[in-house]
C-alpha positions as a Markdown table, in Angstrom:
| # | Residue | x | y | z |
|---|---|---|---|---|
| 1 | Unk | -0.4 | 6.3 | 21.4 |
| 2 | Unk | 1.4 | 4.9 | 18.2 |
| 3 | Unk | 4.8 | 4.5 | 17.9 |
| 4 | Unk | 6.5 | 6.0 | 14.3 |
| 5 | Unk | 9.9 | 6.1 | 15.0 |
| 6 | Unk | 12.3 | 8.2 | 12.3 |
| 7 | Unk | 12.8 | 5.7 | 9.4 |
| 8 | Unk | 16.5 | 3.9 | 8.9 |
| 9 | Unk | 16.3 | 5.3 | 5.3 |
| 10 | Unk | 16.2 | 9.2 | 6.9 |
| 11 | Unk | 19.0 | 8.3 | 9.3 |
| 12 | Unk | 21.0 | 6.6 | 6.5 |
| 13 | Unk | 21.1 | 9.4 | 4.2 |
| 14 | Unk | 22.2 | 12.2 | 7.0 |
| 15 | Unk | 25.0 | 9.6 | 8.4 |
| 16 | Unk | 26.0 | 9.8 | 4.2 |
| 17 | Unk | 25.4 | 13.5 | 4.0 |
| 18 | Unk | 27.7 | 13.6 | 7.3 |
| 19 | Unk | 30.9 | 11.6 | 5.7 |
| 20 | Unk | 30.4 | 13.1 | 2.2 |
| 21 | Unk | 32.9 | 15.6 | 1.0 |
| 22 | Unk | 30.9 | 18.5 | -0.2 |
| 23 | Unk | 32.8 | 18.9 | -3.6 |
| 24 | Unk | 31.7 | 15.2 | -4.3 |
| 25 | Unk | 29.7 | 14.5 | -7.7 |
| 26 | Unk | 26.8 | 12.9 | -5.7 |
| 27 | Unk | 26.8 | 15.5 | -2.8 |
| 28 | Unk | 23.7 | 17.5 | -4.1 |
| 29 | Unk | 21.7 | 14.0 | -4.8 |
| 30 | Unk | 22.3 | 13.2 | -1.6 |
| 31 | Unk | 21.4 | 16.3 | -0.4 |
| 32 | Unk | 18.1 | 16.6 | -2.0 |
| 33 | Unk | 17.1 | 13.1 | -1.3 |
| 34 | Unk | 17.8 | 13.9 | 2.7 |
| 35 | Unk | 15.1 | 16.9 | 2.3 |
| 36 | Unk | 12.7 | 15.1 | 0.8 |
| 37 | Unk | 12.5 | 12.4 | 3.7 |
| 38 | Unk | 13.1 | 14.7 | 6.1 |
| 39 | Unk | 10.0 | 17.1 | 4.3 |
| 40 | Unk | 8.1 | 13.3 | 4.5 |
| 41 | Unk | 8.8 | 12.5 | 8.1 |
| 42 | Unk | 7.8 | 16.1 | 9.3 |
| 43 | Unk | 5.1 | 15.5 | 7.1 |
| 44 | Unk | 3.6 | 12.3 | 9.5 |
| 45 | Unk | 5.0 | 13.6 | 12.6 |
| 46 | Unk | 2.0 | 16.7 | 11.9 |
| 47 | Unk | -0.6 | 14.4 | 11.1 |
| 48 | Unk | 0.3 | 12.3 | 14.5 |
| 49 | Unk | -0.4 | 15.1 | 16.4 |
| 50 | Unk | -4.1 | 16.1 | 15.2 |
| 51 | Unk | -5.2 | 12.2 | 15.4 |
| 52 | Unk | -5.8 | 12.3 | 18.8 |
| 53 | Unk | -8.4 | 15.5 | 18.1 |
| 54 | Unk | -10.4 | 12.6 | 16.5 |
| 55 | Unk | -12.2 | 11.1 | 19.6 |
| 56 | Unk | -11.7 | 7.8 | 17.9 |
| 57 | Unk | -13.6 | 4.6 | 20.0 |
| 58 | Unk | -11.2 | 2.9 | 22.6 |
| 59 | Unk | -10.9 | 0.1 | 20.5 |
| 60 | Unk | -9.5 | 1.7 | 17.7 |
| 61 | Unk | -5.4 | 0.7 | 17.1 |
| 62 | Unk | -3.4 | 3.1 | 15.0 |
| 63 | Unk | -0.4 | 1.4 | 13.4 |
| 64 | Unk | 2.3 | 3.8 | 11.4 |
| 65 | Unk | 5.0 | 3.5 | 8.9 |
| 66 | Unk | 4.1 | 0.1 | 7.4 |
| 67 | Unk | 5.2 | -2.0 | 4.7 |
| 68 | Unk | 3.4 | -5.6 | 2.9 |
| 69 | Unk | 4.8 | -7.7 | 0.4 |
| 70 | Unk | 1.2 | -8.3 | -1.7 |
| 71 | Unk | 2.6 | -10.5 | -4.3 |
| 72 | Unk | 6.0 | -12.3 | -4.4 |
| 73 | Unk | 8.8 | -9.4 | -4.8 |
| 74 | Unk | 6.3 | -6.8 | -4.5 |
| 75 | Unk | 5.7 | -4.5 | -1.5 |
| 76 | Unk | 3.5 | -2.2 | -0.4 |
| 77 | Unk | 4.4 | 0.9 | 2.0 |
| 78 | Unk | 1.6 | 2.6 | 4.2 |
| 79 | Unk | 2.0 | 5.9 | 6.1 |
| 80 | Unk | -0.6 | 5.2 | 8.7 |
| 81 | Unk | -3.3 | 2.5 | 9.5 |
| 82 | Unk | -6.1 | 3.7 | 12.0 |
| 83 | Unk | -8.3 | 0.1 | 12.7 |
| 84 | Unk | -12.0 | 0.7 | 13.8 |
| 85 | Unk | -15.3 | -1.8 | 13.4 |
| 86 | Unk | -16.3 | 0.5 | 11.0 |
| 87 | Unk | -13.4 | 0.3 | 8.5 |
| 88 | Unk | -9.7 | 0.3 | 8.3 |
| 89 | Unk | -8.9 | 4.5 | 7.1 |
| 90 | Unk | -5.2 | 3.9 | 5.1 |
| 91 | Unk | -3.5 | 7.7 | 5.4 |
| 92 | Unk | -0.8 | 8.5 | 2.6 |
| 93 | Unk | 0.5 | 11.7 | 3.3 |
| 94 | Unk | 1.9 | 14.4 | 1.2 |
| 95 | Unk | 4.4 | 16.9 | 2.7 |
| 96 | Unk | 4.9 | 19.1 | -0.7 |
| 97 | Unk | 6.5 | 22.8 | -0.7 |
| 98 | Unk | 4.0 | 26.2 | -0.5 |
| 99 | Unk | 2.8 | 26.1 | -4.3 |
| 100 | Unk | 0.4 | 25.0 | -6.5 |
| 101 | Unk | -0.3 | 21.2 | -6.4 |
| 102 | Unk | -2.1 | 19.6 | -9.2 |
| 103 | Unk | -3.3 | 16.1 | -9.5 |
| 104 | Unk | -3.6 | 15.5 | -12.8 |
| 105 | Unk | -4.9 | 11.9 | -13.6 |
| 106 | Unk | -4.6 | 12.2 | -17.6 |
| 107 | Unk | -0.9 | 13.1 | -17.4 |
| 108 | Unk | -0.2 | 10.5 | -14.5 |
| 109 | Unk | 1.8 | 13.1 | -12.8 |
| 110 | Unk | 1.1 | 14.8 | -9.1 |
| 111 | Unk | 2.8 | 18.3 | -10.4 |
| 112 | Unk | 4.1 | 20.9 | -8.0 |
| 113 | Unk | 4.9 | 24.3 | -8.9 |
| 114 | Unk | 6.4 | 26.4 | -5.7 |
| 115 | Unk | 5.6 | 29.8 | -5.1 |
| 116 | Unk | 9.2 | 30.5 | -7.2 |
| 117 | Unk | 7.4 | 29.3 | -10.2 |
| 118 | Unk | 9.8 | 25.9 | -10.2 |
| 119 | Unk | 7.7 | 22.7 | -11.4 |
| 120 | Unk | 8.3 | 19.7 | -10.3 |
| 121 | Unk | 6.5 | 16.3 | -11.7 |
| 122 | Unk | 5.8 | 13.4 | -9.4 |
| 123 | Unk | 4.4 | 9.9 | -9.8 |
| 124 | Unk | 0.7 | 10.3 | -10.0 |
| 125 | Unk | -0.3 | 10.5 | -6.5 |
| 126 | Unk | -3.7 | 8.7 | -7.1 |
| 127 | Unk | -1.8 | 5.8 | -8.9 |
| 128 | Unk | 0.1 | 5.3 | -5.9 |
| 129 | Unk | -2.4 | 4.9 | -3.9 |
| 130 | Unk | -4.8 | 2.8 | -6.1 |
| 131 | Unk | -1.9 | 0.8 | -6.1 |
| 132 | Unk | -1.4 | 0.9 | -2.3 |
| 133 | Unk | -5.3 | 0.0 | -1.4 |
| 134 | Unk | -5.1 | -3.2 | -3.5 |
| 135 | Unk | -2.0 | -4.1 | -2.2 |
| 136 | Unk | -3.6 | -4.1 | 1.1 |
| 137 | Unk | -6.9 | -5.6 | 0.1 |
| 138 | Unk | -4.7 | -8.6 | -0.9 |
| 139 | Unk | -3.3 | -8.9 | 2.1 |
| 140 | Unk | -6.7 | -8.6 | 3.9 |
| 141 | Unk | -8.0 | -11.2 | 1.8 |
| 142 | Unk | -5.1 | -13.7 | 2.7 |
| 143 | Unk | -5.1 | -12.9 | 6.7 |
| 144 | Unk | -9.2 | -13.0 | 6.4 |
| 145 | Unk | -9.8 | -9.7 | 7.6 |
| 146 | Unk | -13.3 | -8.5 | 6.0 |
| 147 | Unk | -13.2 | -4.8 | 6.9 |
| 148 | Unk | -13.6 | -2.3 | 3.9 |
| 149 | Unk | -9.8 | 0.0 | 3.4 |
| 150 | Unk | -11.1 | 4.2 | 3.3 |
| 151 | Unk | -7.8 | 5.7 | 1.7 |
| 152 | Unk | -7.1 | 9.5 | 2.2 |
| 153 | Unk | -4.4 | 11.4 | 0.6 |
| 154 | Unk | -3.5 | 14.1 | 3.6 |
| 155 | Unk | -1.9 | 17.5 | 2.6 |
| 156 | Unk | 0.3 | 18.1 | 5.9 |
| 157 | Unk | 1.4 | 21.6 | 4.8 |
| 158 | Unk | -1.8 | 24.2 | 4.5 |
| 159 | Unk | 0.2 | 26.4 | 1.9 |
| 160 | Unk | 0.2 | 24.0 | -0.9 |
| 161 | Unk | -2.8 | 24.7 | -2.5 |
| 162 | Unk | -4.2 | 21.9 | -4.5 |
| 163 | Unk | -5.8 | 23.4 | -7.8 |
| 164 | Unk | -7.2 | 20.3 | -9.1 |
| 165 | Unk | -8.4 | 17.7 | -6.7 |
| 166 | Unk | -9.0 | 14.2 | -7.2 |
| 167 | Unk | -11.9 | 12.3 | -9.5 |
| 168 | Unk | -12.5 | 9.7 | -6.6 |
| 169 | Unk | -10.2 | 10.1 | -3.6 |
| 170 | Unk | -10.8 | 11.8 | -0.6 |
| 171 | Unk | -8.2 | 14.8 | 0.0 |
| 172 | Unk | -8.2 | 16.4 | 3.3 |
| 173 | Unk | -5.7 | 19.2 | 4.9 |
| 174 | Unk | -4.4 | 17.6 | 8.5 |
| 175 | Unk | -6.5 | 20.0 | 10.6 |
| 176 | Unk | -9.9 | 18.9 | 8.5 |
| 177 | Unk | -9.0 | 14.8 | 9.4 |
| 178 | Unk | -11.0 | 14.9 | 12.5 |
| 179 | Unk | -14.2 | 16.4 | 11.4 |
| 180 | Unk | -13.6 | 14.3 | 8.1 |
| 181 | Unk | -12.8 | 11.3 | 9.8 |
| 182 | Unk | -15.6 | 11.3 | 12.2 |
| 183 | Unk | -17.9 | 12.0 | 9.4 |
| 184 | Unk | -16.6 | 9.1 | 7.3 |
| 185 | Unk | -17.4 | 6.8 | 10.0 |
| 186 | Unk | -20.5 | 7.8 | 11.0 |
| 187 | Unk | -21.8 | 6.9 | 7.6 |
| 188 | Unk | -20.2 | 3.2 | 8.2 |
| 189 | Unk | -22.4 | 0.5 | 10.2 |
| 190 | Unk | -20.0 | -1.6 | 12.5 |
| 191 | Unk | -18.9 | -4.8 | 11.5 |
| 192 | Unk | -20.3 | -7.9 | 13.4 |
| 193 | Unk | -17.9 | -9.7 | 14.9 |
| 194 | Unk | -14.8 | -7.6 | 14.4 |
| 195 | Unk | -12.1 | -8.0 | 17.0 |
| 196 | Unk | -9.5 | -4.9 | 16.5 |
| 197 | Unk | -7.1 | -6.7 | 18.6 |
| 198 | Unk | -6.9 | -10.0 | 17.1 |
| 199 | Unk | -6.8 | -7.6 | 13.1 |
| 200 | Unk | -3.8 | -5.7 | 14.7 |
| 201 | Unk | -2.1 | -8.8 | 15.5 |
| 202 | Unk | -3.0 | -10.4 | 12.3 |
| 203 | Unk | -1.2 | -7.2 | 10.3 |
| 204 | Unk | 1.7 | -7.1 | 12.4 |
| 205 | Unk | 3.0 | -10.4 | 12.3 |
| 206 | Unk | 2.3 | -10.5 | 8.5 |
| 207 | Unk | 4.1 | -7.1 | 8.0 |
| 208 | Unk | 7.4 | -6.9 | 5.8 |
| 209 | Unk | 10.4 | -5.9 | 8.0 |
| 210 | Unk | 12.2 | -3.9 | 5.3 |
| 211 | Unk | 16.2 | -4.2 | 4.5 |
| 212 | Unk | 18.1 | -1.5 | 2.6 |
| 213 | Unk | 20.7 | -1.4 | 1.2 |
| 214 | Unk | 23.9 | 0.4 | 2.3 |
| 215 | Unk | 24.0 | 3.6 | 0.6 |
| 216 | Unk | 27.1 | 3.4 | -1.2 |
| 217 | Unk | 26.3 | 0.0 | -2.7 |
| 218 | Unk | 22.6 | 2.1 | -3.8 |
| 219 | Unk | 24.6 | 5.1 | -4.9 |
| 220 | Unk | 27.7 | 3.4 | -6.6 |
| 221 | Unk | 30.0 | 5.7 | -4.0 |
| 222 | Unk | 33.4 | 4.3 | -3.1 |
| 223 | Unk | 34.1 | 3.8 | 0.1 |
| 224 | Unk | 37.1 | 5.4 | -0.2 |
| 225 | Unk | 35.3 | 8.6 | -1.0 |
| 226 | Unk | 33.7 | 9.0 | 2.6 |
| 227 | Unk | 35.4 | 10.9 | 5.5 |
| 228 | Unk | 37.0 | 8.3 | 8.0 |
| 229 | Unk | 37.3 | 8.5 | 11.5 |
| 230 | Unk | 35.1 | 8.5 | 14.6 |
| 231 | Unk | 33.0 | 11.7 | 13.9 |
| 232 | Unk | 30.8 | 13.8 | 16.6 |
| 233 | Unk | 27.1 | 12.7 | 16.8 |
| 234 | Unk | 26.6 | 16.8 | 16.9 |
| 235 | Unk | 28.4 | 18.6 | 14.8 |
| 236 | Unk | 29.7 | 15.8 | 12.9 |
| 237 | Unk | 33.5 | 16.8 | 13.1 |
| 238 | Unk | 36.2 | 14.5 | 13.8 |
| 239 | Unk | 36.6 | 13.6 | 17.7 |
| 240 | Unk | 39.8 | 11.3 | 19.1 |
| 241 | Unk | 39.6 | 9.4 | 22.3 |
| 242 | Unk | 40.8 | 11.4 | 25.8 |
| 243 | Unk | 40.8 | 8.2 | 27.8 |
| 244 | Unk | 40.5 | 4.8 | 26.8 |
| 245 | Unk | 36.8 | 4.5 | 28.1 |
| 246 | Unk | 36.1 | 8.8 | 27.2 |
| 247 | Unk | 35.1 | 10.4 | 24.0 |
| 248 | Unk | 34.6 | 13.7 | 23.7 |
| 249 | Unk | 34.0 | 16.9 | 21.0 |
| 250 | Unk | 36.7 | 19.3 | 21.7 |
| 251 | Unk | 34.3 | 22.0 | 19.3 |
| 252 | Unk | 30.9 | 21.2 | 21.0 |
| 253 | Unk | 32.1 | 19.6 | 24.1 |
| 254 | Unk | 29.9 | 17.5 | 24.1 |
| 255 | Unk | 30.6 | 13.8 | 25.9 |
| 256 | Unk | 29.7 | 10.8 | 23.6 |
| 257 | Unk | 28.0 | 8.0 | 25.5 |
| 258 | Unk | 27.0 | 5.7 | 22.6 |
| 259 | Unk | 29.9 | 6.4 | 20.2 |
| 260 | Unk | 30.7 | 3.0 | 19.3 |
| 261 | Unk | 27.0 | 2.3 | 18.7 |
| 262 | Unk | 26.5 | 5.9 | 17.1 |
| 263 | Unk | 29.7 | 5.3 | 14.4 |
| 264 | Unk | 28.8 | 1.5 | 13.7 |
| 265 | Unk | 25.8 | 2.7 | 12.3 |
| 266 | Unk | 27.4 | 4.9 | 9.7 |
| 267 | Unk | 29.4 | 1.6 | 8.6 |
| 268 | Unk | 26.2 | -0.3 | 8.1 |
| 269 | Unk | 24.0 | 2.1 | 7.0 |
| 270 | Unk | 26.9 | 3.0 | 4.0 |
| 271 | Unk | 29.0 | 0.5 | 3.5 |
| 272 | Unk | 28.2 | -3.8 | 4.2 |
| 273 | Unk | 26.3 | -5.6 | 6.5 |
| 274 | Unk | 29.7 | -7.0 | 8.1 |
| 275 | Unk | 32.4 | -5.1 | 9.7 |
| 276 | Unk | 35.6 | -6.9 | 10.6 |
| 277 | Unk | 38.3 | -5.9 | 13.3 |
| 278 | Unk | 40.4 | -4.7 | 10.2 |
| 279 | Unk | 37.8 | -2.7 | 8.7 |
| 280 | Unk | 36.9 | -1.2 | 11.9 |
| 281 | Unk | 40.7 | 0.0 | 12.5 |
| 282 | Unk | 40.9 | 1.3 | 9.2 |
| 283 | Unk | 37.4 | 2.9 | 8.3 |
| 284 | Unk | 37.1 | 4.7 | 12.1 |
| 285 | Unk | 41.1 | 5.5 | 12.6 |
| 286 | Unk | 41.1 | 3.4 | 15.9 |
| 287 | Unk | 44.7 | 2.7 | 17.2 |
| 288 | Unk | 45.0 | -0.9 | 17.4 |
| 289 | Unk | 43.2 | -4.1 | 17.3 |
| 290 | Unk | 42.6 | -4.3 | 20.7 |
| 291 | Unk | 40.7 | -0.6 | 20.8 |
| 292 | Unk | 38.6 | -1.8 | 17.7 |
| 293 | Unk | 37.3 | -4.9 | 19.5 |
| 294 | Unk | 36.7 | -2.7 | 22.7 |
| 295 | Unk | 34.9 | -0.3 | 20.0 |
| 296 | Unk | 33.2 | -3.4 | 18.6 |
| 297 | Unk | 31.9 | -5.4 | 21.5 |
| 298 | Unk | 30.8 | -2.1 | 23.4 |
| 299 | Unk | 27.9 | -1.9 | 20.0 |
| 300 | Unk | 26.2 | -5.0 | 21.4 |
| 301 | Unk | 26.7 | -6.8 | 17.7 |
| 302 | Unk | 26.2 | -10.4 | 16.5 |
| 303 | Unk | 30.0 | -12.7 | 16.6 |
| 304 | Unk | 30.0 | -14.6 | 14.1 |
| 305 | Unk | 32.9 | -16.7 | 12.9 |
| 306 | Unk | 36.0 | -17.5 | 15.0 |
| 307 | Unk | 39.7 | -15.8 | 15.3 |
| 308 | Unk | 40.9 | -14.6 | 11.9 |
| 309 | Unk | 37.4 | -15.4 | 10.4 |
| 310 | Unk | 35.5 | -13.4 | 12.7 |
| 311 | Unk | 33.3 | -10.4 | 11.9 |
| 312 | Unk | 30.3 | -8.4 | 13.4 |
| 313 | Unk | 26.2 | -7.7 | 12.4 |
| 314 | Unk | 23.7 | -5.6 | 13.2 |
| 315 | Unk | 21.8 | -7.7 | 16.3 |
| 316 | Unk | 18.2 | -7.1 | 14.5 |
């Protein structure tokens, strides 16, 4: 089975959502932002589990959660790949609220309108895929890969009705994929010479390995705005060292094994791609220098620089 692990972005924005004060200007942003990845992530995670219902050949290779740069400076991101002889089937998957769901091609808008009458417009779904398939077709072209790319837009929740589908693009609920899938292929005639393997390998090595930048740098949020200290992986309150190896959440009582690798994340998820002793001290309220580089070599980090000049990354 595939791997799709929960994307950095998602983690990012609850380790922001955890250090914002909630009377800050950007709080609600944030907080709106964090559903809607969260809503997309549950979204994939309820399509994984109906693909095995598929019965796809052995052969086939599933890849999830991948991203192409097409042309120079632009990139492509693709929910999930499933690889056969017949075809290469490109999921994008659409996690919207109960409602109404119209795609509306004239307007260029995907709109929603939730069972509470709000209306919300999107960028037109079909667009974005169009957009997606050529992408990949490009890339197919340059890794030689002559298999034809079936796209299907995948409505993960059952109670958002879609009142106009559309023109050309297949649209399937999640629990219609496997009689919809099989059906697609069964009208395909097997490629000659097609080696799934040697295709899967080809698109992973080419795939883009995506950088973000840290949220307040996105967000134009100070760094003196976030809550400091070493903060429970839990509950997200502020925890203090019992011993000088022992962390541990006096309000969920929890123990905290990977602290120093839990809070380093917060720094470089929000802040820089470089942390220093000093900024260690200061950001997580440790005690001294020598508990920071304790707090920084037990994170496993790249050293780079020497004495004064050193400071810590993420080892990628």
């Amino acid at each position: 089975m595939y791997d799709r692990k929960k994307p950095a972005d998602l983690i990012a924005h609850e380790r922001l959502l955890s250090r914002l004060p909630q009377h800050h200007s950007e709080y609600d942003f944030v907080k709106e932002k964090l559903y809607q990845l969260d809503a997309g992530y549950a979204g994939e995670l309820r399509v994984d589990k109906i693909i095995p219902e598929i019965h796809l050949p052995q052969e086939t290779k599933i890849i999830a959660d991948l991203s192409f740069e097409f042309i120079q400076n632009h990139f492509i991101q693709i929910d999930t790949l499933i690889l056969t002889k017949k075809g290469i089937i490109m999921l994008e998957i659409k996690n919207y609220a109960a409602g109404k769901v119209d795609f509306n091609e004239d307007l260029g808008k995907t709109v929603r309108t939730t069972n509470e009458l709000e209306t919300k417009m999107f960028d037109c779904a079909v667009d974005q895929v169009d957009r997606t398939v050529q992408g990949l077709n490009k890339v197919l072209c340059k890794l030689e890969i002559n298999l034809p790319v079936f796209p299907i837009i995948v409505m993960a929740n059952p109670q958002a009705i879609v009142v106009r589908k559309p023109q050309n693009l297949q649209l399937n609920y999640t629990k219609q994929l496997p009689r919809k899938i099989r059906m697609l292929l069964q009208r395909q005639q097997e490629q000659a010479n097609v080696q799934i393997e040697e295709i899967y390998e080809k698109l992973m090595k080419s795939a883009h390995k995506r950088t973000y930048l840290p949220l307040c740098q996105r967000y134009g949020i100070s760094m003196q705005d976030l809550r400091k200290g070493v903060l429970c992986n839990q509950c997200n309150l502020p925890i203090v060292r019992k011993k000088w190896h022992s962390w541990k959440c006096e309000n969920c009582e929890r123990p905290q094994h990977k602290i120093a690798e839990d809070s380093l994340l917060d720094w470089f998820y929000l802040v820089d791609g470089q942390i220093t002793n000093r900024a260690a001290r200061e950001f997580f309220e440790l005690e001294n220098a020598r508990q920071a580089n304790y707090f920084l070599n037990k994170a496993n980090l790249m050293k780079k620089g020497h004495a004064r000049g050193r400071y810590y990354e993420l080892n990628m």
